[in-house]
ZAZA-251436 format. One record per residue (C-alpha): x, y, z; residue in one letter; residue number from 1. Coordinates in steps of 0.25 Angstrom, whole numbers, plus 5000, padded with zeros to 4 digits. Each point is the difference from the previous one (the first is absolute). Layout:
N
R    px    py    pz  tipa  pati
R     X     Y     Z     A   NUM
...
//
This chain:
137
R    px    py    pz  tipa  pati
R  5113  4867  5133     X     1
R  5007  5013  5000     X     2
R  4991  5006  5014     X     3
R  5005  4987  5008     X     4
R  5015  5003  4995     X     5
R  4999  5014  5004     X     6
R  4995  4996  5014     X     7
R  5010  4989  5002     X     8
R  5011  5010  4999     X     9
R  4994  5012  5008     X    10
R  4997  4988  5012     X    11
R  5015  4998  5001     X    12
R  5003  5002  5015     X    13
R  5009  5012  5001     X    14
R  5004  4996  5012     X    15
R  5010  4990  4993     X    16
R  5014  5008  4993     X    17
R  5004  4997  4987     X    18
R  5014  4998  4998     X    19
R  5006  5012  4995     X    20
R  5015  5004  4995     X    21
R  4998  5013  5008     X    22
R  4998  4994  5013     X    23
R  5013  4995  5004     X    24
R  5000  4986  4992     X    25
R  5011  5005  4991     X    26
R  5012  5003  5005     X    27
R  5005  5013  4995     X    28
R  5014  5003  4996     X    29
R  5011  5003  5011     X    30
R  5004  5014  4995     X    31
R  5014  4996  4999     X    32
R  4995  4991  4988     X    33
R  4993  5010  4994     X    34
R  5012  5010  4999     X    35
R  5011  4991  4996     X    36
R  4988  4995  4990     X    37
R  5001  5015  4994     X    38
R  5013  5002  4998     X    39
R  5002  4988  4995     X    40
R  4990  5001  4989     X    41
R  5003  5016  4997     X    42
R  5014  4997  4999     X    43
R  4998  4991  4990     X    44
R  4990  5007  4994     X    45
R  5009  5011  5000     X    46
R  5014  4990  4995     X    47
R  4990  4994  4987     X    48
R  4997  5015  4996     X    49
R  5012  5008  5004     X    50
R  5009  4989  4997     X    51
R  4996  4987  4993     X    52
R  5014  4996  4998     X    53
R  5003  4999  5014     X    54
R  4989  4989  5004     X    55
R  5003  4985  4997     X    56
R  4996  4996  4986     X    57
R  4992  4989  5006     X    58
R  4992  5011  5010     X    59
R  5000  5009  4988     X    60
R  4992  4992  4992     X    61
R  4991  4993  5011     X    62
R  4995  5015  5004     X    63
R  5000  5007  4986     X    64
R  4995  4986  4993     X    65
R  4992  4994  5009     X    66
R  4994  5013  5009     X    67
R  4999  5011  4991     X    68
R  4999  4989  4986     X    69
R  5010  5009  4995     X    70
R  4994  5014  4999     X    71
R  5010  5011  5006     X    72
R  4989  5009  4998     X    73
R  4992  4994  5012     X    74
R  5015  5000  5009     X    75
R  5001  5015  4996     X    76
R  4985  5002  5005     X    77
R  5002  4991  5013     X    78
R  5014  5007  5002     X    79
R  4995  5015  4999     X    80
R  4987  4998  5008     X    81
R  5008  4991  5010     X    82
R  5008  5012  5001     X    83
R  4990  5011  5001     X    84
R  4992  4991  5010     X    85
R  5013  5001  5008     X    86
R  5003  5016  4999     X    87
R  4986  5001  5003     X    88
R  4998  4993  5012     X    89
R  5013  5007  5006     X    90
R  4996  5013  4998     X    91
R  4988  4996  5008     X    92
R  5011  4995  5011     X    93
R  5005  5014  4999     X    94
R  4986  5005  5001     X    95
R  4996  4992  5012     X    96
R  5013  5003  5006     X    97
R  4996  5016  4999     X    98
R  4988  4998  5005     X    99
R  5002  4994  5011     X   100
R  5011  5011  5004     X   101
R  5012  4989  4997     X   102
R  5007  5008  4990     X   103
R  5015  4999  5003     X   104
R  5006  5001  4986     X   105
R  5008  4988  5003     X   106
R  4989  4993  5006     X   107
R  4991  5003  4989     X   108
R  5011  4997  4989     X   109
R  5002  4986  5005     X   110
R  4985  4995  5002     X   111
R  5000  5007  4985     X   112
R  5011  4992  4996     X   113
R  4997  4987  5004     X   114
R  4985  5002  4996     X   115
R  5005  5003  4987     X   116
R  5008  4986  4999     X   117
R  4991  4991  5007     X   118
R  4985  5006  4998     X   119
R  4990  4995  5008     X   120
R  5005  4992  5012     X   121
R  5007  5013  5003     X   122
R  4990  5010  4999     X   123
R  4990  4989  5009     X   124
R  5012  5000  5010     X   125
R  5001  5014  5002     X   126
R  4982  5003  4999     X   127
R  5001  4989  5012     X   128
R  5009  5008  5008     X   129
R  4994  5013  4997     X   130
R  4985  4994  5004     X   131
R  5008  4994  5013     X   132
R  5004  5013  5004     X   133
R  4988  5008  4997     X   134
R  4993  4991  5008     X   135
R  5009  5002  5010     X   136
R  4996  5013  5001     X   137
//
């Protein structure tokens, strides 16, 4: 009956974990990974909207045919928020770096730079190495 399934799962013990992705069963992706994973896949996201002629005919086709089943409408839309994502997240770089009281305008125009070409790893680098020195503090 519906009451002795609702008081079979309340009596679970809560002493006992359930596996969980979150809790260190999954190895996470070394960061080195994660970067060349950007660039690789923004530059040739990047090559099959700026330049389809320059790609392989075999790897133009995979990714337009197969990935994006031929609409370049979807590329331009993955290529221009790909791109705003980017410029986004390094002026956010730049903000941080201002905030913190780290803005050297070379400084700020590399981490701006090489946010802007490889997104997120780079911007989580630099938030640990803020957070690393404000607690430091």
């Amino acid at each position: 009956s519906r009451a002795t399934q609702t008081h079979t799962m309340s009596s679970a013990s809560p002493s006992v974990p359930s596996p969980s992705p979150w809790r260190g069963e999954w190895r996470r992706p070394k960061p080195m990974s994660a970067v060349l994973g950007s660039v690789v896949g923004m530059t040739l996201l990047s090559m099959l909207y700026l330049r389809p002629d320059s790609l392989p005919n075999t790897l133009r086709s995979l990714l337009m045919d197969t990935v994006l089943q031929g609409n370049e409408s979807v590329l331009a839309f993955i290529f221009y928020s790909a791109l705003l994502a980017h410029f986004g997240e390094a002026c956010y770089a730049v903000y941080r770096l201002h905030i913190a009281g780290l803005s050297n305008p070379t400084n700020t125009t590399i981490w701006f730079l090489q946010t802007l070409w490889l997104g997120f790893p780079s911007l989580g680098v630099l938030l640990n190495k803020l957070n690393k020195r404000d607690k430091e503090k």
